[in-house]
PQR file with spaces between the fields and no chain letter, atoms N, CA, C, O and H, PARSE charges and radii, in Angstrom:
ATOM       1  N    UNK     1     146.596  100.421   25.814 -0.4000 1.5000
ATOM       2  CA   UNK     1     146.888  101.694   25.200 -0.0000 2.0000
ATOM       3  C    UNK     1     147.797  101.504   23.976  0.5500 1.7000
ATOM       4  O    UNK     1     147.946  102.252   23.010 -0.5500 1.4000
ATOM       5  N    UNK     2     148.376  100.306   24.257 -0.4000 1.5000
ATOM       6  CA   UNK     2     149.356  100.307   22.785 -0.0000 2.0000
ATOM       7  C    UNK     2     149.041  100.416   21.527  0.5500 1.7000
ATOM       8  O    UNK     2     149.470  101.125   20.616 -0.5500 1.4000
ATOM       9  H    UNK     2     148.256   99.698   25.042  0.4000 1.0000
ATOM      10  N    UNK     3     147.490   98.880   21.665 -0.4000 1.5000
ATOM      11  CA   UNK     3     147.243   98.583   21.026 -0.0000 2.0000
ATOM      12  C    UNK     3     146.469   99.639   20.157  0.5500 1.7000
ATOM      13  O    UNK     3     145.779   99.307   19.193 -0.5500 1.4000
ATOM      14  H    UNK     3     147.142   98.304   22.405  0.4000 1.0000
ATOM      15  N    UNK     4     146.637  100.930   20.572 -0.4000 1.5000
ATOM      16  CA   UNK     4     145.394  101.633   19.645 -0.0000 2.0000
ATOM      17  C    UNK     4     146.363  102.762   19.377  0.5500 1.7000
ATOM      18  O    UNK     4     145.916  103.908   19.330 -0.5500 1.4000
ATOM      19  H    UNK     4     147.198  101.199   21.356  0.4000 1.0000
ATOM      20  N    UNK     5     148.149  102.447   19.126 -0.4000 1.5000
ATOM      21  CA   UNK     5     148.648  103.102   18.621 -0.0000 2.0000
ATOM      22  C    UNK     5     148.212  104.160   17.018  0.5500 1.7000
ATOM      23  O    UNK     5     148.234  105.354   16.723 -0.5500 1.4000
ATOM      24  H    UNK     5     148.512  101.515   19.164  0.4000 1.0000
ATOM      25  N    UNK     6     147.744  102.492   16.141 -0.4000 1.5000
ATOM      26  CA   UNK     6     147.182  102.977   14.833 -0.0000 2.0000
ATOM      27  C    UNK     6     145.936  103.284   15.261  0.5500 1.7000
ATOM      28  O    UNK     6     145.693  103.026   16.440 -0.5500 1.4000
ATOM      29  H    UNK     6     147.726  101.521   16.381  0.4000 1.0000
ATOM      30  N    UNK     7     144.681  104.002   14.281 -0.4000 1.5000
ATOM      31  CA   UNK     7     143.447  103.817   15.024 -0.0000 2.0000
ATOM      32  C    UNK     7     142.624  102.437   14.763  0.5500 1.7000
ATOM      33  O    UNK     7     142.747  101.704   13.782 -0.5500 1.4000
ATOM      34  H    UNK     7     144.879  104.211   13.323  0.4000 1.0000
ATOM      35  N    UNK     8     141.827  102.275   15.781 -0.4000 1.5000
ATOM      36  CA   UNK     8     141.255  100.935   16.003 -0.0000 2.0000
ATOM      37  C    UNK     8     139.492  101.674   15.963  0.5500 1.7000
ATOM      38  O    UNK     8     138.996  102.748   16.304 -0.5500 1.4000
ATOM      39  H    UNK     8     141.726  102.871   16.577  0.4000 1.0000
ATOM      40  N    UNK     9     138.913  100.202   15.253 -0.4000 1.5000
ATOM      41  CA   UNK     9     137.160  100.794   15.194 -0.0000 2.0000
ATOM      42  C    UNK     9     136.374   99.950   16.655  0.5500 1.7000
ATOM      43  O    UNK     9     136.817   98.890   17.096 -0.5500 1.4000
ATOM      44  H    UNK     9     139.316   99.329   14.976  0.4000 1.0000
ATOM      45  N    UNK    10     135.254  100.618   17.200 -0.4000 1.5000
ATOM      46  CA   UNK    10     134.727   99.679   18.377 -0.0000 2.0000
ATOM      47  C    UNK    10     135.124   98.136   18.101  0.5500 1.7000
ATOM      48  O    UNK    10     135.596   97.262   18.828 -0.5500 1.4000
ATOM      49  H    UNK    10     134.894  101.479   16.841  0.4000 1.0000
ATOM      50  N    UNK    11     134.880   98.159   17.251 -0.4000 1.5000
ATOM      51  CA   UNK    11     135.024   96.094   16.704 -0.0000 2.0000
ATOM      52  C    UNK    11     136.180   95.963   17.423  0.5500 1.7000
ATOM      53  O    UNK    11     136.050   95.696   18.617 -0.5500 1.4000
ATOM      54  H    UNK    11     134.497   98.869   16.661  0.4000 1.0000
ATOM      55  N    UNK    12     137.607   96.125   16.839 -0.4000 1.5000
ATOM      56  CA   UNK    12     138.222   95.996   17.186 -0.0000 2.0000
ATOM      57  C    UNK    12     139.313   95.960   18.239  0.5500 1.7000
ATOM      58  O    UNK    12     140.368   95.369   18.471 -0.5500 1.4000
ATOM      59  H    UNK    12     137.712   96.342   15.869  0.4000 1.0000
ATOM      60  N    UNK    13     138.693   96.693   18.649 -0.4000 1.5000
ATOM      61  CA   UNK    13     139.238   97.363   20.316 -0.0000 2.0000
ATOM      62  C    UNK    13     138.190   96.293   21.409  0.5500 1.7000
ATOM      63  O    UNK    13     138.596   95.762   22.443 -0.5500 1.4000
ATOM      64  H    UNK    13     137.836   97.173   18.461  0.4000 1.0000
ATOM      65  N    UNK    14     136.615   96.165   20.773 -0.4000 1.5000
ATOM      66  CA   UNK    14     136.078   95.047   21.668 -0.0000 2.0000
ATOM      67  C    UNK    14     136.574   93.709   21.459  0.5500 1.7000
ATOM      68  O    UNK    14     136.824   93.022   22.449 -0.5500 1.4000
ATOM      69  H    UNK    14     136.284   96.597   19.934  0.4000 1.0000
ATOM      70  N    UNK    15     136.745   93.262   20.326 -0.4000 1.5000
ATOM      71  CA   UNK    15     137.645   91.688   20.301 -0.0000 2.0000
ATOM      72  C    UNK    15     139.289   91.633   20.911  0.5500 1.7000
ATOM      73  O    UNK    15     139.856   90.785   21.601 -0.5500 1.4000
ATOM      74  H    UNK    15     136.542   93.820   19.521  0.4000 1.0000
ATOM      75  N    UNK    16     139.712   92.795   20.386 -0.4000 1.5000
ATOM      76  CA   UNK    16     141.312   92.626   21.641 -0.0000 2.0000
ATOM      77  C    UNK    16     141.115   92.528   23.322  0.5500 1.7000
ATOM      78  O    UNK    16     141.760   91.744   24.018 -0.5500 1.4000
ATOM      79  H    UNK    16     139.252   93.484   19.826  0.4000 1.0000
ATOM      80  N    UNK    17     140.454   93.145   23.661 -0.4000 1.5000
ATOM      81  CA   UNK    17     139.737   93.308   25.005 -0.0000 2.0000
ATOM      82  C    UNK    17     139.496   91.248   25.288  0.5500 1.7000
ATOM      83  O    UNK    17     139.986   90.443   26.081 -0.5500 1.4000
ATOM      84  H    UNK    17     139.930   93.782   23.096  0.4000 1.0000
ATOM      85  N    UNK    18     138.483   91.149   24.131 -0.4000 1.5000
ATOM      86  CA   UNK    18     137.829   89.828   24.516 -0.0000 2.0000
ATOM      87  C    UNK    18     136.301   90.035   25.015  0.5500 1.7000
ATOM      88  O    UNK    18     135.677   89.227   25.703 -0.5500 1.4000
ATOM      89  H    UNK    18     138.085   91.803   23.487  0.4000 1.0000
ATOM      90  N    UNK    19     136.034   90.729   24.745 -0.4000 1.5000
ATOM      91  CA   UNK    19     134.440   91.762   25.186 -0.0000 2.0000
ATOM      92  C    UNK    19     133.369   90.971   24.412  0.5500 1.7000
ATOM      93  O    UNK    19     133.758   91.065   23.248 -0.5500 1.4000
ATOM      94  H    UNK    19     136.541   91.385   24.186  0.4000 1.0000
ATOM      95  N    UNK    20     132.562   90.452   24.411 -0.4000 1.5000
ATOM      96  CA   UNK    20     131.721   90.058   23.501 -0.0000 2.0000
ATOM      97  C    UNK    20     130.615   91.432   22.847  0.5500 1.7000
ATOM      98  O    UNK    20     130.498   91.558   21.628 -0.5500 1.4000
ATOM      99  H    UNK    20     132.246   90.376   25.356  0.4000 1.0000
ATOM     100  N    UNK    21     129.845   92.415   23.854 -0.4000 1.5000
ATOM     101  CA   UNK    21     129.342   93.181   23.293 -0.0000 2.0000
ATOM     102  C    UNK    21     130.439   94.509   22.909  0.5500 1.7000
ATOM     103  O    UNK    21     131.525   94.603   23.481 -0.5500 1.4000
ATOM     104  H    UNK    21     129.940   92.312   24.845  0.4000 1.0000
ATOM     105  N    UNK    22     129.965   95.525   21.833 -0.4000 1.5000
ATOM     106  CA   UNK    22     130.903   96.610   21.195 -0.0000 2.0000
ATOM     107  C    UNK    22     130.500   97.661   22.588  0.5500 1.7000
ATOM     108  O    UNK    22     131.314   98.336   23.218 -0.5500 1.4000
ATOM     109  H    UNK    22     129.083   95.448   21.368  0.4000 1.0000
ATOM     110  N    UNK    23     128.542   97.535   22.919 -0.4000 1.5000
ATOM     111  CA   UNK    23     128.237   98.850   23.907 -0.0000 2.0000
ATOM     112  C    UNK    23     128.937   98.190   25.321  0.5500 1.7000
ATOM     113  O    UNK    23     128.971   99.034   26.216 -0.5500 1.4000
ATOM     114  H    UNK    23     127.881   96.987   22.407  0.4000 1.0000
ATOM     115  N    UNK    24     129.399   97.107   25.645 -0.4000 1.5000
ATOM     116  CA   UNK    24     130.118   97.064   26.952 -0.0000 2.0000
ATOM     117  C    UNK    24     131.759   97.659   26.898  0.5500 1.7000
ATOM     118  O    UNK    24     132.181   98.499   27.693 -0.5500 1.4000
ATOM     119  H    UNK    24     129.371   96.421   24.919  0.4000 1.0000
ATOM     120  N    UNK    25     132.371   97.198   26.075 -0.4000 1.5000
ATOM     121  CA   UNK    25     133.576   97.610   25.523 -0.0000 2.0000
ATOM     122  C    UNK    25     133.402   99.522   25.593  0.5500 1.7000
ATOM     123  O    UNK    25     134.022  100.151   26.451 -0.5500 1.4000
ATOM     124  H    UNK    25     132.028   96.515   25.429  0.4000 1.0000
ATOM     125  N    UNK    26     132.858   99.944   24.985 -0.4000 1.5000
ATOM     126  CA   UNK    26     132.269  100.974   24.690 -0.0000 2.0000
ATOM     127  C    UNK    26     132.669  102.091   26.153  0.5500 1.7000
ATOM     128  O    UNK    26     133.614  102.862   26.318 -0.5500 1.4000
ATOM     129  H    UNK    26     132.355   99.434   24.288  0.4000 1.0000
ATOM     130  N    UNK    27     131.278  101.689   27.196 -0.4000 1.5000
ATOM     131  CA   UNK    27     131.183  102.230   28.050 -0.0000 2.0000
ATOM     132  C    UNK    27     131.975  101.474   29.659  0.5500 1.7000
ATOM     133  O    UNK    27     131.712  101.896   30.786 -0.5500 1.4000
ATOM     134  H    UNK    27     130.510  101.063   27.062  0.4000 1.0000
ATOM     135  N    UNK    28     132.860  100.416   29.388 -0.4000 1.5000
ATOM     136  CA   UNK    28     133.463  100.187   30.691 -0.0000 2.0000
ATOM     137  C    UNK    28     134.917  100.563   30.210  0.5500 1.7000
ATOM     138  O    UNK    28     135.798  100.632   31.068 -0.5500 1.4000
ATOM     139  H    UNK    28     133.073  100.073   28.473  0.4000 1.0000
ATOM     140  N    UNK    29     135.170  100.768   29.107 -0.4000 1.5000
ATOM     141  CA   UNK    29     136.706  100.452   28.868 -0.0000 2.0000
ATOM     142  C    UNK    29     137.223  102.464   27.522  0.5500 1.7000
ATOM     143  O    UNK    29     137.962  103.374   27.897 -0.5500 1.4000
ATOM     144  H    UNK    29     134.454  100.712   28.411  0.4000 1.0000
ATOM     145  N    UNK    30     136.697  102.411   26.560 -0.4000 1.5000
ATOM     146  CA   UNK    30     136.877  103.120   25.614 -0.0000 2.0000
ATOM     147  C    UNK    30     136.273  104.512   26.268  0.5500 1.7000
ATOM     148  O    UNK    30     137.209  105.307   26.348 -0.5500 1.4000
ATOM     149  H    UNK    30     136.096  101.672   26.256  0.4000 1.0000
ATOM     150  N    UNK    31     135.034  105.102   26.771 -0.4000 1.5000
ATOM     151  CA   UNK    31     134.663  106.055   27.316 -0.0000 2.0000
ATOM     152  C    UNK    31     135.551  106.710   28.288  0.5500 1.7000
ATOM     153  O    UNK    31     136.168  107.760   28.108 -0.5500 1.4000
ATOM     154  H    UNK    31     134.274  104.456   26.706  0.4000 1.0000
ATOM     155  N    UNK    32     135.542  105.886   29.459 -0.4000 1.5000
ATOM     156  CA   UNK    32     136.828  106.461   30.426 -0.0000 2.0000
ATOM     157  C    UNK    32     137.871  106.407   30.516  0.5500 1.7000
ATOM     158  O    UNK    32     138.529  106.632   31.532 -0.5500 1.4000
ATOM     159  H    UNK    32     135.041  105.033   29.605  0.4000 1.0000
ATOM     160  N    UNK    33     138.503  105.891   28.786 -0.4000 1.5000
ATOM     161  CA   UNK    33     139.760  106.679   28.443 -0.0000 2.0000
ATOM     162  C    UNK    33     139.349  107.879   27.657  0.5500 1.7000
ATOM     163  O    UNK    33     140.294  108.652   27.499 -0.5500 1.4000
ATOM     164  H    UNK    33     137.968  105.708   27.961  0.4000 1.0000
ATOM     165  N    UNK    34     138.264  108.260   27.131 -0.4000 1.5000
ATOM     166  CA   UNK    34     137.852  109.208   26.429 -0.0000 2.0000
ATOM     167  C    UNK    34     137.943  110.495   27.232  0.5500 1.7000
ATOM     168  O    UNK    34     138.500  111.543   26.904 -0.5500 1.4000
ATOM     169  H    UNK    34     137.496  107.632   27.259  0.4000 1.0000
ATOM     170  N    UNK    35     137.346  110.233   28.246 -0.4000 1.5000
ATOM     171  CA   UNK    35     137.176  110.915   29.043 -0.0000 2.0000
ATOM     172  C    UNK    35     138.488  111.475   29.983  0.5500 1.7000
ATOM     173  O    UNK    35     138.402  112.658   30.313 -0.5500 1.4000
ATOM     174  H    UNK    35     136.894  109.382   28.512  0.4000 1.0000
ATOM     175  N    UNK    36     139.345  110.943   30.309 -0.4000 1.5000
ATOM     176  CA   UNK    36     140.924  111.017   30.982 -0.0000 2.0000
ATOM     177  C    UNK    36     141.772  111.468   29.724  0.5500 1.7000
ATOM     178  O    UNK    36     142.924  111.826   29.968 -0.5500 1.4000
ATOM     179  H    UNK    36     139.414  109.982   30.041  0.4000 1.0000
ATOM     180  N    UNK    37     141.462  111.487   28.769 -0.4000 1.5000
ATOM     181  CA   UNK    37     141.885  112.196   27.112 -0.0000 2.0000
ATOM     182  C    UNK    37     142.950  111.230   27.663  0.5500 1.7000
ATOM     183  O    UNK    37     143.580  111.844   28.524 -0.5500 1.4000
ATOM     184  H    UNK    37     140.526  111.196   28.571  0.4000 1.0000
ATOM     185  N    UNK    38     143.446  109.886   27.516 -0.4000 1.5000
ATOM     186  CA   UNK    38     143.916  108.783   26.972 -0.0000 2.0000
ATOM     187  C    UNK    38     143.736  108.420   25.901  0.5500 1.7000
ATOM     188  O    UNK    38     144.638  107.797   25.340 -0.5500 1.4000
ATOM     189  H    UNK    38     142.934  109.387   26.816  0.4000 1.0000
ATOM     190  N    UNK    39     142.723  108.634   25.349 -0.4000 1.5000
ATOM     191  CA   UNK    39     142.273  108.329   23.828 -0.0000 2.0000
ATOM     192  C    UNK    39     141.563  109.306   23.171  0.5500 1.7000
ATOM     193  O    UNK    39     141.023  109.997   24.035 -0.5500 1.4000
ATOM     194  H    UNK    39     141.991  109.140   25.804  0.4000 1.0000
ATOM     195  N    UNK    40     141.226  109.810   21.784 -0.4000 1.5000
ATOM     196  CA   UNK    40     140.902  110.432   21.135 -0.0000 2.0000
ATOM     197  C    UNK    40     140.360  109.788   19.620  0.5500 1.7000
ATOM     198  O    UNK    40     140.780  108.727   19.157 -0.5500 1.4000
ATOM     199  H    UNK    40     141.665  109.249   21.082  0.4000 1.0000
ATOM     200  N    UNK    41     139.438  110.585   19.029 -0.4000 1.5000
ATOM     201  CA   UNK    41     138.409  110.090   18.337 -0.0000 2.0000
ATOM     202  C    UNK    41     139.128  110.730   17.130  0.5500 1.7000
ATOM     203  O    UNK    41     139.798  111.761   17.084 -0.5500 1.4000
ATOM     204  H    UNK    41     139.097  111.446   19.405  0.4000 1.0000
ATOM     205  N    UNK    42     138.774  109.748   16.063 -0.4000 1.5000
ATOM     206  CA   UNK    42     139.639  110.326   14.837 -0.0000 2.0000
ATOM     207  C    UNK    42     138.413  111.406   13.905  0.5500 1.7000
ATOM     208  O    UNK    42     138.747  112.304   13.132 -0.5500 1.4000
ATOM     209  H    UNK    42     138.229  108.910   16.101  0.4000 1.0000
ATOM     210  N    UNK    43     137.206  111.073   14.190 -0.4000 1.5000
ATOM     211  CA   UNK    43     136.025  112.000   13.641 -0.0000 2.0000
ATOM     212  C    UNK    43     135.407  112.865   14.660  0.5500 1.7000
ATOM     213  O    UNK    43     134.177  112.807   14.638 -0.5500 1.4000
ATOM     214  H    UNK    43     136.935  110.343   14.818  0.4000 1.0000
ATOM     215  N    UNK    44     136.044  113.858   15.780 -0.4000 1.5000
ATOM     216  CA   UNK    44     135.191  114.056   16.914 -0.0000 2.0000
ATOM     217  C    UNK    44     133.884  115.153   16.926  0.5500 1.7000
ATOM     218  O    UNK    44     133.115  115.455   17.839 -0.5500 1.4000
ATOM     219  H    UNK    44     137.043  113.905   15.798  0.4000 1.0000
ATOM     220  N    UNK    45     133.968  115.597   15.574 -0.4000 1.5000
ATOM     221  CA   UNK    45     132.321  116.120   15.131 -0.0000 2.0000
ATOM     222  C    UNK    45     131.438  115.161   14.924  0.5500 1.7000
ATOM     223  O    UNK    45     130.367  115.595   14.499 -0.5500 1.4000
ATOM     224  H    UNK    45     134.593  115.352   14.833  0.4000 1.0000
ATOM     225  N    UNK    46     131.506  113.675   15.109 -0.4000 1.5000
ATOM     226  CA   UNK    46     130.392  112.597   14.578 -0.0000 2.0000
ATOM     227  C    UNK    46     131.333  111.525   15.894  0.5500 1.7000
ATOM     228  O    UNK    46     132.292  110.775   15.713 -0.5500 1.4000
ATOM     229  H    UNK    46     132.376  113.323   15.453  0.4000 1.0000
ATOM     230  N    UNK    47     130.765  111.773   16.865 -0.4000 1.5000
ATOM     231  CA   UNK    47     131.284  110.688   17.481 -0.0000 2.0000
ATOM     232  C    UNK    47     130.386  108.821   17.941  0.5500 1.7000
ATOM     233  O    UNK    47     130.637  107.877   18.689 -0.5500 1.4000
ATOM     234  H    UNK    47     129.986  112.382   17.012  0.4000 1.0000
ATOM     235  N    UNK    48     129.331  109.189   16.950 -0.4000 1.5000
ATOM     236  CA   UNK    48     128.472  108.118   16.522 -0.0000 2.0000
ATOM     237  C    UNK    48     128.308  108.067   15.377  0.5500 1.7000
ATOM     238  O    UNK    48     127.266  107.846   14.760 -0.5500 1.4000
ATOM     239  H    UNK    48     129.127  109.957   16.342  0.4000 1.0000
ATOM     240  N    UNK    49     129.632  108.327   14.896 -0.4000 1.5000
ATOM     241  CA   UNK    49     129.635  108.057   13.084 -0.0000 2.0000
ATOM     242  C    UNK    49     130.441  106.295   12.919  0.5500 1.7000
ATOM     243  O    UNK    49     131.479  106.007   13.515 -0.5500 1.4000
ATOM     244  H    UNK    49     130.479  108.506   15.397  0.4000 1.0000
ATOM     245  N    UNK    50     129.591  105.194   11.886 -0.4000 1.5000
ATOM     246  CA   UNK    50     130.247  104.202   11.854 -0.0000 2.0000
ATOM     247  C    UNK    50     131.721  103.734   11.374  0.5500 1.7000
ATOM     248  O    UNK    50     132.243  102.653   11.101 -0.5500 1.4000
ATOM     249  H    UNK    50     128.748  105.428   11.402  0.4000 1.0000
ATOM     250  N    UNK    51     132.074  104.902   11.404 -0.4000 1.5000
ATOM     251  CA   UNK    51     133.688  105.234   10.909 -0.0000 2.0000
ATOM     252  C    UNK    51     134.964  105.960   11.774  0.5500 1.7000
ATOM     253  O    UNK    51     136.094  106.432   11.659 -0.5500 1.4000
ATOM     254  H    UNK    51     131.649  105.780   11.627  0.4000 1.0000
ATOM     255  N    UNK    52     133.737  105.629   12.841 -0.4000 1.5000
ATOM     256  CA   UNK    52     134.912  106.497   13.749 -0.0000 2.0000
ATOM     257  C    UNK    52     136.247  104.983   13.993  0.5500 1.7000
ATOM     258  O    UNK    52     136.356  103.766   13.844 -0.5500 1.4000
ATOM     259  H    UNK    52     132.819  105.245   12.934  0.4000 1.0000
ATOM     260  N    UNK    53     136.882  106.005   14.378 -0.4000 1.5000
ATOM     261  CA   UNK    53     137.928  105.258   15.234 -0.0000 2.0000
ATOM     262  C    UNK    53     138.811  105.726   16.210  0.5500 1.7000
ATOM     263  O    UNK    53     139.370  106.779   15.903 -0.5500 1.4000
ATOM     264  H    UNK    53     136.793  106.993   14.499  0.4000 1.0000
ATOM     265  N    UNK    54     139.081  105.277   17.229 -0.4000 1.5000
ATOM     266  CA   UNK    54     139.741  105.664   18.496 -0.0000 2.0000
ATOM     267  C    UNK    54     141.797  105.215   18.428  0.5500 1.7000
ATOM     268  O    UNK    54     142.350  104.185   18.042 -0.5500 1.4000
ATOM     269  H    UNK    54     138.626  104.422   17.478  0.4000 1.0000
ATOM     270  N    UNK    55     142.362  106.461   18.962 -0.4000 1.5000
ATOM     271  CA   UNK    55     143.727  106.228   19.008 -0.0000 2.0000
ATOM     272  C    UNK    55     144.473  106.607   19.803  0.5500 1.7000
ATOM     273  O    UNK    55     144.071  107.717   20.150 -0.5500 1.4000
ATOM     274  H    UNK    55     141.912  107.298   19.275  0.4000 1.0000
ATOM     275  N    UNK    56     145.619  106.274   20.484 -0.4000 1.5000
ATOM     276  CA   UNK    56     146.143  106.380   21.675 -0.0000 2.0000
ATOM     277  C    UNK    56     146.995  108.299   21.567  0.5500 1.7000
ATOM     278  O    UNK    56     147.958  108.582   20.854 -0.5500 1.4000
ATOM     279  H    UNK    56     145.946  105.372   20.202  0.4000 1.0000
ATOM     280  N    UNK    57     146.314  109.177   22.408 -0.4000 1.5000
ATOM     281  CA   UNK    57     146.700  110.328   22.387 -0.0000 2.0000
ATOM     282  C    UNK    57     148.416  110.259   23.323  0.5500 1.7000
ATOM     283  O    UNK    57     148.610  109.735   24.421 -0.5500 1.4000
ATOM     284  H    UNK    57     145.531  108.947   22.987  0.4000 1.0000
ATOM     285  N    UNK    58     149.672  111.128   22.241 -0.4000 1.5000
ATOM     286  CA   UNK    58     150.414  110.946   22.763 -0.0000 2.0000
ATOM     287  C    UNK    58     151.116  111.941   23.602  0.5500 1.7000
ATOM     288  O    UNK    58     152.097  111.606   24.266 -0.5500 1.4000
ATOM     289  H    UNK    58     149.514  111.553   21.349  0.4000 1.0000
């Protein structure tokens, strides 16, 4: 959770992890903080926009 103080893009949030794929990262780790509103989407009208990025809701 720290780490996505600033916002972080899938890439990046899957290589801190150590994740090799972005859709595993995605849906085991980033979703069900999405979902527990732990995290929040910095574009959440385009949440399959390649610009999104995810950040730790405080």
């Amino acid at each position: 959770m720290a780490f996505c103080h600033e916002p972080k893009t899938r890439q990046e949030i899957a290589a801190f992890l150590g994740v090799k794929t972005v859709f595993y990262a995605m849906q085991h780790y980033v979703q069900p903080l999405l979902a527990a509103e732990k995290l929040a989407m910095t574009i959440p009208e385009k949440p399959k926009s390649r610009n999104q990025k995810y950040y730790t809701v405080r």
